[in-house]
KOLNU-903898 format. One record per residue (C-alpha): residue number from 1; residue in three letters; chain; x, y, z. Coordinates in nm, 2 decimals. Layout:
[NUM,ALA,A,[X,Y,Z]]
...
//
This chain:
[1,UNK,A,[0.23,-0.07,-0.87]]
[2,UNK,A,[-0.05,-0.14,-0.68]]
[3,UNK,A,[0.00,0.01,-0.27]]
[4,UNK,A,[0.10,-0.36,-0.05]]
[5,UNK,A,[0.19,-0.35,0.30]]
[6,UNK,A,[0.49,-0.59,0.40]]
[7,UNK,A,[0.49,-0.65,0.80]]
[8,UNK,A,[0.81,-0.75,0.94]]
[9,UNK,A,[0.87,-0.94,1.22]]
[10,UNK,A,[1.12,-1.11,1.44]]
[11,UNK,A,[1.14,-1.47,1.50]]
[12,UNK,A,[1.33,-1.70,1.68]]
[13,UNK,A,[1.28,-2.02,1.47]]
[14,UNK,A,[1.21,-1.96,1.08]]
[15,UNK,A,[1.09,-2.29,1.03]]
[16,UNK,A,[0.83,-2.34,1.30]]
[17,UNK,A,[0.69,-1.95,1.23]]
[18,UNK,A,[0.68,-2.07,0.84]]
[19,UNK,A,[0.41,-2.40,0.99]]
[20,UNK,A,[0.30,-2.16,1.20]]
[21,UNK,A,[0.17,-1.92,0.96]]
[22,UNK,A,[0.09,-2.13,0.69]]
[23,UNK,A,[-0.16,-2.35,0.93]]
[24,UNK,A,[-0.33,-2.00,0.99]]
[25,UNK,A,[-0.38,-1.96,0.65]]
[26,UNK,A,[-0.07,-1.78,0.50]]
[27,UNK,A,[0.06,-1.91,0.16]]
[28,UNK,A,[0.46,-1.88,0.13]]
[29,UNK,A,[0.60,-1.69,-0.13]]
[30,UNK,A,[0.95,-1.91,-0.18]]
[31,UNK,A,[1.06,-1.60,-0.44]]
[32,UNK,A,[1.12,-1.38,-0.11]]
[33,UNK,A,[1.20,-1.68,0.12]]
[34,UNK,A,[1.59,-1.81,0.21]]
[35,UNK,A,[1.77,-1.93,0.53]]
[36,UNK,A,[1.69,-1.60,0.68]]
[37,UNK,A,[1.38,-1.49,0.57]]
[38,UNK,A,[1.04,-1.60,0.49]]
[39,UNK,A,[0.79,-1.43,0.29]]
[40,UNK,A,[0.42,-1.51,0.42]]
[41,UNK,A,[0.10,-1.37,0.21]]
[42,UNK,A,[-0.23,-1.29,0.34]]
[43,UNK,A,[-0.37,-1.16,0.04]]
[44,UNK,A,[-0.28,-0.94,-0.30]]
[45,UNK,A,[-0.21,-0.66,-0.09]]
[46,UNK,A,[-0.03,-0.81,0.29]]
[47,UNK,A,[0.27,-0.97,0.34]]
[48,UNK,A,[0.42,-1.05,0.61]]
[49,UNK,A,[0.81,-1.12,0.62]]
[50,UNK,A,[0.90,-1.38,0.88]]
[51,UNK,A,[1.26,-1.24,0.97]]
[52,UNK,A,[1.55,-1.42,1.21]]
[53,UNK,A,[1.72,-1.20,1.50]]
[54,UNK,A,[2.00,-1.21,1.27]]
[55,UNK,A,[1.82,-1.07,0.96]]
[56,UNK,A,[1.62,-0.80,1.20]]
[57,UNK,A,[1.90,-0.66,1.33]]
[58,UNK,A,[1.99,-0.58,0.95]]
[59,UNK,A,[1.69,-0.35,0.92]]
[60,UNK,A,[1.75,-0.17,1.29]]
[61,UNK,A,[1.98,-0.14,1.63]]
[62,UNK,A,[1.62,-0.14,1.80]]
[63,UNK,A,[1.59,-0.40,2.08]]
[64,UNK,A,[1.36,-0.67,2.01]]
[65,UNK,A,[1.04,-0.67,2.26]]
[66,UNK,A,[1.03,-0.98,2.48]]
[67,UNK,A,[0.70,-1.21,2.38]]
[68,UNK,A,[0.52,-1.14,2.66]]
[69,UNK,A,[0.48,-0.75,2.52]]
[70,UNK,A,[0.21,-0.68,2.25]]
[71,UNK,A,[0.38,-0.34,2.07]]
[72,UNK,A,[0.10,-0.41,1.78]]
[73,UNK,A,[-0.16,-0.62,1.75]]
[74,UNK,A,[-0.24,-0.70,1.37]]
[75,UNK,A,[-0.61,-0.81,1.27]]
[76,UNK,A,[-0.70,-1.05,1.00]]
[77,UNK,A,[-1.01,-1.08,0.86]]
[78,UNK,A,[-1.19,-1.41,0.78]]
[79,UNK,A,[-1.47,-1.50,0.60]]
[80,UNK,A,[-1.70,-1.61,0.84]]
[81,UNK,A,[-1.74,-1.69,1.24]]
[82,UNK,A,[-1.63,-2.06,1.19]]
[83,UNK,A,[-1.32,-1.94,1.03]]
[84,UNK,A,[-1.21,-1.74,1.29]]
[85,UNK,A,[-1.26,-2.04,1.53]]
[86,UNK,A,[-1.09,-2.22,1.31]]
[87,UNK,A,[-0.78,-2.00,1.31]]
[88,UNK,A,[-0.76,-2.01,1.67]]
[89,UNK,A,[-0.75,-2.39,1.66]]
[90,UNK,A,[-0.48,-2.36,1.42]]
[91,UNK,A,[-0.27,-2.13,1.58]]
[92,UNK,A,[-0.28,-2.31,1.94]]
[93,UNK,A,[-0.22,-2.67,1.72]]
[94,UNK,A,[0.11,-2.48,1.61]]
[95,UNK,A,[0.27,-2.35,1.83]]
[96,UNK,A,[0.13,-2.01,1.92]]
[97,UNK,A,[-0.15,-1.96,2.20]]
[98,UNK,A,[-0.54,-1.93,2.14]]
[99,UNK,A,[-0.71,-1.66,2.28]]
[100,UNK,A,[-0.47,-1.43,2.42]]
[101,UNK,A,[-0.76,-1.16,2.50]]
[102,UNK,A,[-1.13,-1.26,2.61]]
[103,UNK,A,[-1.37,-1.34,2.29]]
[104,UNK,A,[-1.57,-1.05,2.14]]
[105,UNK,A,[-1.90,-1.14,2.03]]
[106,UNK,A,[-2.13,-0.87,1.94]]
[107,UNK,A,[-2.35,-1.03,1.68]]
[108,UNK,A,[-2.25,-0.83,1.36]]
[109,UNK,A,[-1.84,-0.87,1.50]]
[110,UNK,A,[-1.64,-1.17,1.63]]
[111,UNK,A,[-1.33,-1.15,1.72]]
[112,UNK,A,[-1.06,-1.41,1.88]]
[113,UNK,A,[-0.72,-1.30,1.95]]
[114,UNK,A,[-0.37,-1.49,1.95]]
[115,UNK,A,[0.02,-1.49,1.94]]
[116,UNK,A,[0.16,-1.64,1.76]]
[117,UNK,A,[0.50,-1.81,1.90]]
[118,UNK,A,[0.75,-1.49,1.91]]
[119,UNK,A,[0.41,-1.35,2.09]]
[120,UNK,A,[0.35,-1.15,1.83]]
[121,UNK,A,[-0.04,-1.05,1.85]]
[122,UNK,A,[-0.27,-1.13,1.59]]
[123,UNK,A,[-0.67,-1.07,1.56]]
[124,UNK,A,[-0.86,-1.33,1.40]]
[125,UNK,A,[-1.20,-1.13,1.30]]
[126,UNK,A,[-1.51,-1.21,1.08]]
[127,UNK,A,[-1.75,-0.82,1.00]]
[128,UNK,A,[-2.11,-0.85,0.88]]
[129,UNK,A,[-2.12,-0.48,0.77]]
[130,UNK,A,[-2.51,-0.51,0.69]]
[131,UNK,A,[-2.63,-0.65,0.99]]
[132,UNK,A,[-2.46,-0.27,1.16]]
[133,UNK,A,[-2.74,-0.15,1.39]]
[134,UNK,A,[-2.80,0.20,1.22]]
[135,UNK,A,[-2.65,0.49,1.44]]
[136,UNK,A,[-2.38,0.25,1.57]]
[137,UNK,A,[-2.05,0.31,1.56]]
[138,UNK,A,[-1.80,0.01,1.47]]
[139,UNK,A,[-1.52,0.02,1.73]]
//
């Protein structure tokens, strides 16, 4: 078996953080999805599992963090600078809040962050590794 990462997370609503992430760009994966949970892929490899409060507190006694904290924030890369605009738009269109953080632009990295609308933080970046000024570190 190839090595996946499944993120879970709390929600309050199921069906709007389903929308939600599908307008961002996630495909649903209905073999992993019922009345309490909802399987959202990024790619081959990241998953992320939309969970109820009900279906969380399954998993752990741990409190869940009001959604004005940020106790990660998750990035996501796009495929160009456009993209990452464009996932802003979507996420603000849906529910969730654009640009939680100010832009970063520096030329060979773009980056726009949001919440989605638990407040959950996510990163919405676009990397040209070959336009890296030599000696520069990334970061």
């Amino acid at each position: 078996m190839s090595k996946m990462i499944f993120v879970s997370l709390p929600v309050t609503d199921l069906k709007a953080s389903m929308a939600f992430y599908e307008a961002i760009g996630f495909k649903n994966n209905p073999q992993f999805t019922d009345e309490t949970a909802a399987c959202m892929v990024w790619s081959e490899a990241i998953n992320f599992m939309l969970l109820t409060h009900a279906k969380w507190r399954t998993f752990t006694s741990r409190p869940i963090p009001p959604k004005t904290s940020s106790e990660v924030m998750l990035a996501l890369s796009c495929d160009s600078r456009d993209a990452v605009d464009a996932m802003n738009g979507a996420a603000a269109a849906n529910g969730g809040t654009a640009d939680i953080n100010p832009i970063e632009d520096h030329g060979f990295m773009y980056t726009r962050d949001l919440a989605d609308p638990d407040g959950h933080a996510l990163g919405a970046m676009w990397m040209d590794m070959s336009a890296i000024p030599s000696g520069d570190k990334v970061g």
